[in-house]
C-alpha positions as CSV (number, residue, x, y, z in Angstrom):
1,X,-17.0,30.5,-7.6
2,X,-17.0,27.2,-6.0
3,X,-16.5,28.9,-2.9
4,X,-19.5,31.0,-2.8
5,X,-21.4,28.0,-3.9
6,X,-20.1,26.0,-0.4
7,X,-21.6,29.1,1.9
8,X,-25.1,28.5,0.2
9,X,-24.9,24.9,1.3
10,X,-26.3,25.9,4.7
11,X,-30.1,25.8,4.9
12,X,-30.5,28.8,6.1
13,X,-28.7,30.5,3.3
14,X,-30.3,28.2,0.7
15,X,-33.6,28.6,1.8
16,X,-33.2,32.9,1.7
17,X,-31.9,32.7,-1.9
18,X,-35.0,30.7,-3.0
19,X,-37.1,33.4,-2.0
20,X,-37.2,34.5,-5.1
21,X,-39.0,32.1,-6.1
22,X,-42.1,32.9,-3.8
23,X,-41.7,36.3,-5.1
24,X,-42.0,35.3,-8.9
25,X,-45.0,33.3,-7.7
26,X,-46.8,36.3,-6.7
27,X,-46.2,38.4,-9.8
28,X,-47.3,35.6,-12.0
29,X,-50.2,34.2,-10.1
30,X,-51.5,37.6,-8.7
31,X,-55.3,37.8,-9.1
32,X,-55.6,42.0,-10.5
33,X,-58.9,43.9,-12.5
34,X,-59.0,45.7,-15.3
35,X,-59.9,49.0,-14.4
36,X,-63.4,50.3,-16.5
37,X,-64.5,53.9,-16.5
38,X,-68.0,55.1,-16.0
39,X,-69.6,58.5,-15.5
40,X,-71.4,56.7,-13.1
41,X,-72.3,53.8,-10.8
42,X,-75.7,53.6,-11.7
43,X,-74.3,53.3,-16.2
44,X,-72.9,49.6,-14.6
45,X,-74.6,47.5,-16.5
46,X,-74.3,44.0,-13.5
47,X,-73.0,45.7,-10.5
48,X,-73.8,42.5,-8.4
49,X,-71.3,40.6,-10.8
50,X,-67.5,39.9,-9.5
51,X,-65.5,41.2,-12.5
52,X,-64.0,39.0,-14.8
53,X,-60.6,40.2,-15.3
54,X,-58.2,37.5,-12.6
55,X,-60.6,35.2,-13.1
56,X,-58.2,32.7,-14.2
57,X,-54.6,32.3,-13.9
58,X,-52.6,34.1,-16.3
59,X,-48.6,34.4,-16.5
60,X,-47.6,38.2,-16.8
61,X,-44.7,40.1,-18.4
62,X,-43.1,40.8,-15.4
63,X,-42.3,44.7,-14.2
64,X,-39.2,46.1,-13.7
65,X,-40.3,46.3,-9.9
66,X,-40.1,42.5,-9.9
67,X,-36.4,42.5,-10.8
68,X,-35.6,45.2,-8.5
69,X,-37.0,43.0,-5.8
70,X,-35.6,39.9,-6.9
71,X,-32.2,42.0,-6.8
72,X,-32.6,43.3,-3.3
73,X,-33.6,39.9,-2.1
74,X,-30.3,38.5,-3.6
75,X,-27.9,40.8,-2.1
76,X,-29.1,40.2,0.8
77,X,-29.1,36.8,1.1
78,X,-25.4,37.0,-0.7
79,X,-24.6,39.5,2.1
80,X,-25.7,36.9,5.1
81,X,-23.5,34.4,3.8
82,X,-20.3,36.1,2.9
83,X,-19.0,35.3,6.3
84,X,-19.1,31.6,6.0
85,X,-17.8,32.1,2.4
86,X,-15.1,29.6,2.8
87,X,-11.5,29.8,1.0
88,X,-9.4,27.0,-0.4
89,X,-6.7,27.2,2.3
90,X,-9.3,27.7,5.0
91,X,-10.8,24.0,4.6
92,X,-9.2,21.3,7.1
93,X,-6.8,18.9,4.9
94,X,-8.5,15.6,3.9
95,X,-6.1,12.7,4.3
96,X,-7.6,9.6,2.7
97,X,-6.3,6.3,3.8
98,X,-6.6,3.6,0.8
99,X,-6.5,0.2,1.6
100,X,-4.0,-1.2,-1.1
101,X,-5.0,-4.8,-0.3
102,X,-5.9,-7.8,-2.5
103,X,-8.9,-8.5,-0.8
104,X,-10.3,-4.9,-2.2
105,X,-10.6,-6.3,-5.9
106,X,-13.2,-9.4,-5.1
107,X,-16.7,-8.7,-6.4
108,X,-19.3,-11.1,-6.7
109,X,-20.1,-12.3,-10.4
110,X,-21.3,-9.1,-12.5
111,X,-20.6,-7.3,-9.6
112,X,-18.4,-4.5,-8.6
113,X,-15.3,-4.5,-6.6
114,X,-14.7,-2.2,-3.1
115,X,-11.9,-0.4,-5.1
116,X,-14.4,0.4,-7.0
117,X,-17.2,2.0,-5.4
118,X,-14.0,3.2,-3.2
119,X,-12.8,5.3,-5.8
120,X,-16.4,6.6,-7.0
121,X,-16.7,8.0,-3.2
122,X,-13.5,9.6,-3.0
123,X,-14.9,11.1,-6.4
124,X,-17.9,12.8,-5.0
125,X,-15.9,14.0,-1.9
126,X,-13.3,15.9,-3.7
127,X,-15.9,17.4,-5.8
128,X,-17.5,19.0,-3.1
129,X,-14.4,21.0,-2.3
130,X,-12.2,21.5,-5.7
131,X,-8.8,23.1,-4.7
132,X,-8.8,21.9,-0.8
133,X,-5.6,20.2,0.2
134,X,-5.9,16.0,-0.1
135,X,-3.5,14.0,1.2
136,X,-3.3,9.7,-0.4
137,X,-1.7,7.5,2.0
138,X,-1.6,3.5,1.0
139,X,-2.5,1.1,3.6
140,X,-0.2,-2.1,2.4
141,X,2.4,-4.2,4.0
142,X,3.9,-0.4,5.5
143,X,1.8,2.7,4.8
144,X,3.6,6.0,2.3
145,X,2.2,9.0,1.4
146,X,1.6,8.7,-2.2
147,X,-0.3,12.0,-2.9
148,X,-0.1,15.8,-1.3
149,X,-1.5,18.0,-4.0
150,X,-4.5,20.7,-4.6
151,X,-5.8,19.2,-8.2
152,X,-9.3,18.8,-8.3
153,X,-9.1,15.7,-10.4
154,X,-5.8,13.6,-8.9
155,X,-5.2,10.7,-10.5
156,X,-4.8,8.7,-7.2
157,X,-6.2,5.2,-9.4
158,X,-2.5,5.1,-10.7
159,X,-1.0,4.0,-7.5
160,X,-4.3,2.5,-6.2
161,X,-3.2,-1.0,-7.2
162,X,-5.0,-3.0,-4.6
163,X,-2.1,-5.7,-4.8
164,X,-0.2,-6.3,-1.3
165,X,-0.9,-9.2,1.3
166,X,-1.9,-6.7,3.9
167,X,-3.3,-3.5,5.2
168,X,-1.8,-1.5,7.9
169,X,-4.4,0.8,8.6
170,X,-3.6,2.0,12.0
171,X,-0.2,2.7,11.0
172,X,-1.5,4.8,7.6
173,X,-3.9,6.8,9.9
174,X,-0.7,8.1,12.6
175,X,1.1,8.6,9.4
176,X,-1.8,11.0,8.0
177,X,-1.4,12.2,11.7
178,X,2.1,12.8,11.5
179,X,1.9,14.8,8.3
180,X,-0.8,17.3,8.8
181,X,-2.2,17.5,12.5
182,X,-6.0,18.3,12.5
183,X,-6.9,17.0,9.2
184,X,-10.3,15.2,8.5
185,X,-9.0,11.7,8.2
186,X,-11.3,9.0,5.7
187,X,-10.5,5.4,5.3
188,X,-11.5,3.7,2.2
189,X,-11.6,-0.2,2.9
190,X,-13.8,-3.3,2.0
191,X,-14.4,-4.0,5.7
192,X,-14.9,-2.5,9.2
193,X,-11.7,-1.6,11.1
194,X,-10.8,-3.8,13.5
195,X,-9.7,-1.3,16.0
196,X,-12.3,1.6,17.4
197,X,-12.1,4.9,15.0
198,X,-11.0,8.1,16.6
199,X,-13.8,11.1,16.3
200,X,-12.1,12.7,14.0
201,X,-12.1,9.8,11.4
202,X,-14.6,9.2,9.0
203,X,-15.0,5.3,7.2
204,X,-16.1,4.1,4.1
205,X,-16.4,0.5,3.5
206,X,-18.0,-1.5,0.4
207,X,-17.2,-5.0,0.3
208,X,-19.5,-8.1,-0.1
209,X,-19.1,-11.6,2.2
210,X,-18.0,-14.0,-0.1
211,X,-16.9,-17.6,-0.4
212,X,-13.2,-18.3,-1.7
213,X,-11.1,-20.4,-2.7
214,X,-7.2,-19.5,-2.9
215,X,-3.3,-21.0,-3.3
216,X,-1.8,-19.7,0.3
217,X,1.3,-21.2,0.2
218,X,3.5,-22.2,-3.5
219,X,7.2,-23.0,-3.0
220,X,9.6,-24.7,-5.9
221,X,12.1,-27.1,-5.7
222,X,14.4,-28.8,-7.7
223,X,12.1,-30.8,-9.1
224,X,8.7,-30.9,-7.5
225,X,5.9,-28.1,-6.3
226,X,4.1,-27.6,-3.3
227,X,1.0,-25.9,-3.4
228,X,-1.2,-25.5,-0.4
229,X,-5.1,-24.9,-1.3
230,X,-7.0,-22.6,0.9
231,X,-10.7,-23.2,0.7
232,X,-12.2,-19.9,2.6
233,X,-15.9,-20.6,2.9
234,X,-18.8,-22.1,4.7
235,X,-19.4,-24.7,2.5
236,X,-17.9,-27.5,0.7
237,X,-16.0,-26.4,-2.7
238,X,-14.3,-29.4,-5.5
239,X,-11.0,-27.4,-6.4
240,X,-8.4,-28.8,-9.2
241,X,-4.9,-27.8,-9.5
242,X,-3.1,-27.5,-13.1
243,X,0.2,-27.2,-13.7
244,X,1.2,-25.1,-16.9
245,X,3.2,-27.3,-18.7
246,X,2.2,-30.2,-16.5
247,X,-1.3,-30.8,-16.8
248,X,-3.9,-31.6,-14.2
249,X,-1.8,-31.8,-10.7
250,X,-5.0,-33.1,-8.5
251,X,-8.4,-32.8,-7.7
252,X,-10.0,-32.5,-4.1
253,X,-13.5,-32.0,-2.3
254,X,-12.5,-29.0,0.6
255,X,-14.6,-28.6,3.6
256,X,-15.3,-25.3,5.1
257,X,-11.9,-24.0,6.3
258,X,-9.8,-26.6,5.2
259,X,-6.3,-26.6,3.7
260,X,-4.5,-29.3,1.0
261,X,-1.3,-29.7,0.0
262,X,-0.5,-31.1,-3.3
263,X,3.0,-32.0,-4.2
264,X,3.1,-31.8,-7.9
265,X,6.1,-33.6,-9.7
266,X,8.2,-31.2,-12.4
267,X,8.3,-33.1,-15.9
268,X,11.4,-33.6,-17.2
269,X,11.1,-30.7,-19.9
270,X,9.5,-28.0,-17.6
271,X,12.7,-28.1,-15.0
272,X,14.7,-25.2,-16.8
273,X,11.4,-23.3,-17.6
274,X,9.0,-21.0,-15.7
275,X,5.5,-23.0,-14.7
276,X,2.1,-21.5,-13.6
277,X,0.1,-22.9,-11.3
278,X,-3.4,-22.2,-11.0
279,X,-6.4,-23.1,-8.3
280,X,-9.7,-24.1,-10.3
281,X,-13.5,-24.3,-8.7
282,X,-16.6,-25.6,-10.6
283,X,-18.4,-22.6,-9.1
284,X,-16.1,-19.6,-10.2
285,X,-14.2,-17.4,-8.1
286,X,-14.8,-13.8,-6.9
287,X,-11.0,-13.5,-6.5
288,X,-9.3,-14.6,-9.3
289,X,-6.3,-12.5,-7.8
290,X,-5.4,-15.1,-5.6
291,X,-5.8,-18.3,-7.7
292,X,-2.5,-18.3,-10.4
293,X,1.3,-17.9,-9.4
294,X,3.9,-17.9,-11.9
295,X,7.0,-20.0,-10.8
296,X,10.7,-19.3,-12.4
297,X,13.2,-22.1,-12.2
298,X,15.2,-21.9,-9.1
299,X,19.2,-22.8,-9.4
300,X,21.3,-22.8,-6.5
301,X,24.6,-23.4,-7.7
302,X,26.7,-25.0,-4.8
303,X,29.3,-22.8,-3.0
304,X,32.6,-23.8,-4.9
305,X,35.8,-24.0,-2.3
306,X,38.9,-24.6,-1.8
307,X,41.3,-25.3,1.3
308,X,44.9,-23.7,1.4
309,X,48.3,-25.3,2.1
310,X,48.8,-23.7,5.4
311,X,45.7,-24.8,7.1
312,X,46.4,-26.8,9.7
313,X,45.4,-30.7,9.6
314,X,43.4,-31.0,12.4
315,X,41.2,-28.3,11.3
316,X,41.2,-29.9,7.1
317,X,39.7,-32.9,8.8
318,X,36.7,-31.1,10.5
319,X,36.0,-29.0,7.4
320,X,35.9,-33.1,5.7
321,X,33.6,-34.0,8.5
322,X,30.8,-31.4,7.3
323,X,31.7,-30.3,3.7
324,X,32.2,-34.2,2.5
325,X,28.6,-34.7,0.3
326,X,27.5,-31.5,1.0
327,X,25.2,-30.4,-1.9
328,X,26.0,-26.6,-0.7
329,X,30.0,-26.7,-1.2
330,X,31.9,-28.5,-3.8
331,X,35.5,-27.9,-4.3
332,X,37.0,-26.1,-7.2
333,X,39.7,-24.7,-9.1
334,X,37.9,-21.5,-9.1
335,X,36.5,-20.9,-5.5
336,X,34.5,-18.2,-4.3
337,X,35.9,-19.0,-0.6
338,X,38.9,-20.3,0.3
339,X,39.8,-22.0,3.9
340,X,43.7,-20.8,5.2
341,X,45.3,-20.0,8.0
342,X,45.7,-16.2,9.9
343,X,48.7,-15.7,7.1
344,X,46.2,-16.6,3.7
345,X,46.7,-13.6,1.2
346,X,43.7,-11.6,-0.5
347,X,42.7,-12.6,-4.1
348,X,39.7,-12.3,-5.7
349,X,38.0,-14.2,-3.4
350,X,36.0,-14.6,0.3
351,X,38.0,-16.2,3.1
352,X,37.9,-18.5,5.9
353,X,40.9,-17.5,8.3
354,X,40.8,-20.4,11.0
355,X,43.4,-19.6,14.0
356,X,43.8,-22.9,15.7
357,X,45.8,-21.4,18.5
358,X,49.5,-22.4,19.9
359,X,49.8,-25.5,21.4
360,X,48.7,-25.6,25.0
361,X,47.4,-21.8,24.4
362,X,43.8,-22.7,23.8
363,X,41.5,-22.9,26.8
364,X,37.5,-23.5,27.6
365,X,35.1,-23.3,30.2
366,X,31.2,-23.1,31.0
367,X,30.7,-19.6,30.5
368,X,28.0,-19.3,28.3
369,X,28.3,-18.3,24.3
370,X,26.4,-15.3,23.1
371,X,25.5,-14.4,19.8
372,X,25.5,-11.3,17.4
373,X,21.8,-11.4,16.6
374,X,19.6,-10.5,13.4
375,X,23.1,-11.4,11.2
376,X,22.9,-14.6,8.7
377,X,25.9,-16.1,9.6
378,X,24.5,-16.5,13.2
379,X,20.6,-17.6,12.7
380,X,19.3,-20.5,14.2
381,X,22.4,-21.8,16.0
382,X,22.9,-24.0,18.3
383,X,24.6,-22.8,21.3
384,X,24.1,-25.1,24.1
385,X,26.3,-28.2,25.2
386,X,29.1,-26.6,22.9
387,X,32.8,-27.3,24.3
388,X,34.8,-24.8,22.5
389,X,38.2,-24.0,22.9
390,X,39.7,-21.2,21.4
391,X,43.2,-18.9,22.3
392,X,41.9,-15.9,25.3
393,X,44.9,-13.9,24.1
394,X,43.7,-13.5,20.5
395,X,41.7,-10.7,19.1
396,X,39.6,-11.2,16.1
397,X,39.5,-8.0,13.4
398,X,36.3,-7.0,12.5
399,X,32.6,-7.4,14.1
400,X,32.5,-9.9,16.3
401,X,29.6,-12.6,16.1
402,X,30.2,-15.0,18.6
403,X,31.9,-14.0,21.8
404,X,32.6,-16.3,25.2
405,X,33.1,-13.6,27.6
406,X,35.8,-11.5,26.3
407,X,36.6,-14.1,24.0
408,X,36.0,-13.5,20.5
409,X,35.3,-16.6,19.1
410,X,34.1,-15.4,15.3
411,X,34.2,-12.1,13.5
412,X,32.9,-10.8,9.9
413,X,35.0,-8.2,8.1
414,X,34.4,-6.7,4.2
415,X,37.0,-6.1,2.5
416,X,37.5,-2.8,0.5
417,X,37.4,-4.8,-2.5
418,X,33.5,-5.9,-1.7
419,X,34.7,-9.6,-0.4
420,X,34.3,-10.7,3.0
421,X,36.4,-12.3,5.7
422,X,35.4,-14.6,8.4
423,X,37.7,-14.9,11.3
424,X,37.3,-18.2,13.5
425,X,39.1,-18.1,17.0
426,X,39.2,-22.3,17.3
427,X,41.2,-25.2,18.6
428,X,39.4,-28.2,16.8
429,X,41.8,-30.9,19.1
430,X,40.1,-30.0,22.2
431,X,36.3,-29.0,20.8
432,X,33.3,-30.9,20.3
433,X,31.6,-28.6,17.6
434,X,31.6,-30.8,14.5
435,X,29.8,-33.5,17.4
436,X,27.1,-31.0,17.8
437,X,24.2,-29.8,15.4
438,X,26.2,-26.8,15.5
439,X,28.6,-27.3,12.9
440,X,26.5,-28.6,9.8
441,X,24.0,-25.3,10.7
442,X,27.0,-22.6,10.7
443,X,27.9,-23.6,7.5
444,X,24.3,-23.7,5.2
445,X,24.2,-19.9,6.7
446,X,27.9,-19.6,5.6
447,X,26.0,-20.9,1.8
448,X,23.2,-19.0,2.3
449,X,25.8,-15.7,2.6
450,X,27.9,-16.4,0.0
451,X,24.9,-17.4,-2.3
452,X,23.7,-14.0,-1.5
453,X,26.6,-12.5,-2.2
454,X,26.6,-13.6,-6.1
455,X,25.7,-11.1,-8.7
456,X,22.1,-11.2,-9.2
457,X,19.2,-12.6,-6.5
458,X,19.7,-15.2,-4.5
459,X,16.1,-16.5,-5.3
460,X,13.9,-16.1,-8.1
461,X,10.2,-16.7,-6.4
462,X,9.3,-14.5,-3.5
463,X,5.9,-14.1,-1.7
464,X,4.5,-10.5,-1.8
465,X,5.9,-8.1,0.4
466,X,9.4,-10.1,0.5
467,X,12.4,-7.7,0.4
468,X,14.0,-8.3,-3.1
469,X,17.7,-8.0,-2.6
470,X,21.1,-8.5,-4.7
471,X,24.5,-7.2,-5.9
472,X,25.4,-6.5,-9.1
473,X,29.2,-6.9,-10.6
474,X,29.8,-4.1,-12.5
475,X,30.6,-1.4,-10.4
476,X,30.3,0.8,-13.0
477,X,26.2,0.5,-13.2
478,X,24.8,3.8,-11.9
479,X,21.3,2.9,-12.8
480,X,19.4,-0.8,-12.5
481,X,16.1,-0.7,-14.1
482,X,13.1,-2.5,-13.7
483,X,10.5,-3.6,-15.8
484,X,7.3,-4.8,-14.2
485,X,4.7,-7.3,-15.2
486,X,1.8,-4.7,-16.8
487,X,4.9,-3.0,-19.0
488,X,5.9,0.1,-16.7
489,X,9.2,1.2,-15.9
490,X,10.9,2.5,-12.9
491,X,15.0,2.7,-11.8
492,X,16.4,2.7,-8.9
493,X,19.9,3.5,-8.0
494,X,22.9,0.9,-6.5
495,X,24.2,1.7,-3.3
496,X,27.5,-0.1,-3.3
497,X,26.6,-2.4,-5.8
498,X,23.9,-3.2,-3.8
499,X,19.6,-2.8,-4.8
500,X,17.0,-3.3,-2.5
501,X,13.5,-3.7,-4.0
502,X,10.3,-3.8,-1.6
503,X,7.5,-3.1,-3.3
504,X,7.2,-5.1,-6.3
505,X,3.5,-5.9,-7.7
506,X,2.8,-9.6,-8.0
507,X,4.0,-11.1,-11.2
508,X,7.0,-11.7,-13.3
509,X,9.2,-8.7,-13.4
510,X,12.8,-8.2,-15.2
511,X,15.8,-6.3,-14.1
512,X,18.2,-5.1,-16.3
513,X,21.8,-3.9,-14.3
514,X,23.9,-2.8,-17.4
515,X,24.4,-6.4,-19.3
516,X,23.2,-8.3,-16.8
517,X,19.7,-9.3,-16.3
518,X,17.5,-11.1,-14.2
519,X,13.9,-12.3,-13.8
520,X,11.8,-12.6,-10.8
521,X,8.2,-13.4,-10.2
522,X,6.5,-12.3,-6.9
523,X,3.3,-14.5,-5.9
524,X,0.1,-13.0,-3.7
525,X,-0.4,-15.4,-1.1
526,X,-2.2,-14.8,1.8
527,X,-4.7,-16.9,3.9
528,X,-5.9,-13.2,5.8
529,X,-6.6,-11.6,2.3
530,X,-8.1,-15.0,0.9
531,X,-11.0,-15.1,3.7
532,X,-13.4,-12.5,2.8
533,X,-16.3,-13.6,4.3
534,X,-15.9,-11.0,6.7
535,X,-16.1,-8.1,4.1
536,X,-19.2,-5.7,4.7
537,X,-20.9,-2.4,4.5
538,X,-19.5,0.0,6.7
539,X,-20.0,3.8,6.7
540,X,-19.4,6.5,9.3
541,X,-18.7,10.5,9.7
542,X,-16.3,11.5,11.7
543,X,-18.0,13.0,15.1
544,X,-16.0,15.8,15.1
545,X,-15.1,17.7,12.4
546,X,-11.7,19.3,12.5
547,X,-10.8,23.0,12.7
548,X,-11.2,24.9,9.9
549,X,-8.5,28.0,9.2
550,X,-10.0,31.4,9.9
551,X,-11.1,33.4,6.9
552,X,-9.9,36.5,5.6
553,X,-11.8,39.6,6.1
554,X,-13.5,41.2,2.9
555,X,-15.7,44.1,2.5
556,X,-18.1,42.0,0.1
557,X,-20.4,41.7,2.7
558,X,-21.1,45.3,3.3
559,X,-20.5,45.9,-0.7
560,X,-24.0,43.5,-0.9
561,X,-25.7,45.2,1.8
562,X,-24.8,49.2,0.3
563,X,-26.3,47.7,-3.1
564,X,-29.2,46.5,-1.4
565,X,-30.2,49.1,-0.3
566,X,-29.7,51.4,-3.0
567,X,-31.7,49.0,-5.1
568,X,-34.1,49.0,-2.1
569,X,-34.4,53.0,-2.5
570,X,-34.5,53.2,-6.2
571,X,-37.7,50.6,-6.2
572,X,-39.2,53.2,-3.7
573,X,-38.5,56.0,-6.0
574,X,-40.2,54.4,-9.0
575,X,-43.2,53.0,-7.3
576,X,-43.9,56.4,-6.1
577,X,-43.9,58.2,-8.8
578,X,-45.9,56.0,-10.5
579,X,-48.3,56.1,-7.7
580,X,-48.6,60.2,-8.0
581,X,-49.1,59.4,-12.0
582,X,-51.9,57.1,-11.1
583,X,-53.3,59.4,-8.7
584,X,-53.8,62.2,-11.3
């Protein structure tokens, strides 16, 4: 039915189906005379006199020659817009880009929030066209299709959560693209695009310049906090920072734009315990989404090592040099790496294999060294000014990291057992790297690995949109599950004992890997979300509306127009015959 009802949306075929209603008009309002018999003129008693039957308005019982008429008119009008009767699958898809962005919860006090009025649009819109075909894509940190369905009603405010640090809108539109060429695109945001809409894109935007004040920037150490205040308006704002357990941290005057850090001291009880820290302004906040981070203890154990018997001395005396009052490595009767020579045997444990080289056999030169890039054990090194003299005969298993020419000078291997090997091609005699920022830097990423390598995550705070990832230690675990801060659930399945989490929602959440279980807490910061004085009123149709499918041919056309004119044929027949009645 809602089909039909869509044809008659067109003037034209509105304004012929309200004819009716000029045609009740006239049998209501009709001005008629009783008729008076006389044997003749001259018995009239006031011939001069208009008669005084229609003298005054009067509402009628309507004759069946009304309903007839109405009836003809009707079918006619129904036959005229049968062709531009549109079907379900004929309508264009409607892909509806959502910005899933912090900044689209902010609404001025009493207010209401661009998510909101958002989601009342997208309301009216499907209701115009029940059944059509809507895609939901979310414009966050990377756009996904959330949504392909024909329900009249979706529930699209269930993944509408309006909690990432971004919104990649141009990317969400070529993904709507991607998945149904033609469609009518819409974008639902609390701002206009920065980038110039296509014709066939249609905008809605709702948002509301503000003033704001917001934590951009909240990292944890051993025992202090760093917070970094954001005050995002054109005026001066008095924030205070608290520290739950901790008290007041600080209170400062901002000026328009500017940023503070405060660097809050830990008390002694709160170390082992999670701590929130939360932004306060005398004038109240429309976003208090970016004003509170919860803050889990952070522990990171130091790498425990130890060095073999067969590693050479030279090379035990450069491991001293760097490893020596390291708070990253500390030696142990239980080490997770062990240092050795190319002969070391596997045990339950990483390994260092250092091959110093025969004597006389190592060489070096000026050849440049290149790095394997994107890899841990390689980031931010060094590599200039290094003398480094390694054996041009050997050749290092596994992938190679650093190379000088054909020289492999280090190469990662894993194990079949899940641990890891590094091989190090090195003559320490007749090198300068423990002379050079080099050395202390390879090893912190050589922590930073094996940190990451541990059961569990390596951290327990990450900004939103981080990529959560860690090993679990029973192999065994075919399911990891994860509880999030409002109380749902979701799993996700190990991949070699590995899980890799992306789109956690701010807050603490808990994962639960067999008998193991951790806690993290995710924190929305971000100084381009924070500043929404730019947020407006923006609305535009898109220029050109996309291709609708062809309809199928039906006969109910010419069905209304037969009936028409029967009912055309049969008023005829009656108002005749009661005009030969009358006319005896």
């Amino acid at each position: 039915m809602s089909e039909w009802i869509t044809s008659f949306e067109h003037p034209a075929f509105l304004w012929a189906g309200a004819a009716v209603l000029p045609l009740l008009a006239l049998y209501w309002f009709f001005r008629r005379s009783n008729v008076t018999r006389v044997s003749a003129i001259f018995l009239w008693e006031r011939p001069e006199t208009m008669p005084e039957s229609g003298a005054r308005w009067q509402l009628r019982r309507l004759p069946l020659s009304f309903f007839l008429e109405a009836l003809a008119l009707l079918l006619l009008a129904f036959a005229a817009a049968s062709p531009f009767r549109m079907a379900r699958e004929a309508y264009p898809v409607l892909a509806v880009v959502l910005d899933n962005s912090y900044s689209m919860r902010a609404a001025p006090p009493g207010g209401v929030s661009p998510r909101e009025r958002g989601a009342e649009e997208l309301r009216k819109r499907l209701a115009r066209h029940p059944g059509r075909r809507v895609l939901l894509i979310l414009a966050g940190n990377e756009p996904r299709l959330c949504s392909d369905t024909r329900e009249e009603n979706p529930d699209f405010e269930k993944f509408w959560t309006a909690d990432e640090p971004a919104a990649d809108l141009a990317g969400a539109l070529a993904l709507a693209r991607m998945r149904s060429a033609g469609c009518e695109l819409l974008v639902l945001t609390d701002r206009r695009p920065d980038f110039p809409l296509a014709e066939d894109t249609g905008c809605f935007a709702a948002g509301t310049p503000l003033g704001n004040t917001a934590l951009v920037n909240v990292r944890r150490g051993a025992e202090t906090i760093l917070a970094e205040a954001l005050n995002a308006s054109s005026r001066p704002r008095r924030v205070q920072l608290e520290l739950n357990p901790g008290g007041t941290a600080g209170t400062v005057e901002l000026s328009p734009g500017e940023r503070y850090k405060f660097v809050c001291r830990i008390p002694d009880s709160a170390l082992a315990r999670e701590i929130s820290v939360t932004l306060r302004t005398e004038e109240g906040d429309p976003l208090p989404f970016d004003n509170r981070v919860v803050l889990l203890p952070e522990s990171r154990e130091p790498v425990r090592y130890a060095v073999a018997a067969d590693l050479p001395e030279p090379a035990v005396r450069e491991l001293d040099a760097v490893l020596a009052g390291n708070p990253d490595f500390v030696r142990s009767d239980d080490p997770e790496l062990v240092f050795g020579g190319p002969g070391l045997a596997a045990g339950n444990h990483h390994r260092f294999l250092w091959n110093t080289g025969r004597a006389g056999q190592g060489s070096w030169s000026r050849e440049p060294i290149s790095a394997r890039p994107d890899r841990v054990l390689t980031r931010g090194l060094a590599l200039r000014d290094l003398r480094w003299s390694a054996d041009p005969q050997l050749r290092l298993p596994g992938e190679v990291l650093l190379r000088r020419g054909e020289t492999p000078l280090l190469s990662f291997r894993r194990r079949i057992d899940d641990r890891s090997d590094l091989f190090l091609n090195l003559d320490p005699e007749r090198s300068n790297l423990s002379r050079r920022p080099f050395w202390p830097a390879f090893f912190w990423n050589v922590a930073e690995y094996l940190r990451a390598e541990r059961p569990g995550p390596g951290l327990h705070n990450f900004r939103s949109g981080d990529l959560i990832a860690f090993r679990i230690a029973d192999p065994a675990v075919r399911e990891v599950r994860v509880i999030c801060p409002d109380g749902s659930e979701r799993s996700v399945v190990p991949f070699r004992r590995r899980v890799l989490l992306a789109d956690l929602p701010p807050g603490v959440s808990r994962i639960e890997a067999g008998e193991e279980a951790w806690s993290v807490s995710v924190l929305p910061l971000s100084a381009v979300e924070s500043q929404l004085e730019g947020a407006g009123v923006f609305r535009c149709e898109p220029r050109r509306v996309a291709q609708m499918a062809e309809n199928p041919r039906t006969p109910l056309g010419w069905i209304a127009l037969l009936l028409a004119a029967a009912v055309l044929a049969l008023h005829q027949c009656l108002l005749g015959r009661k005009r030969e009645e009358a006319a005896k």
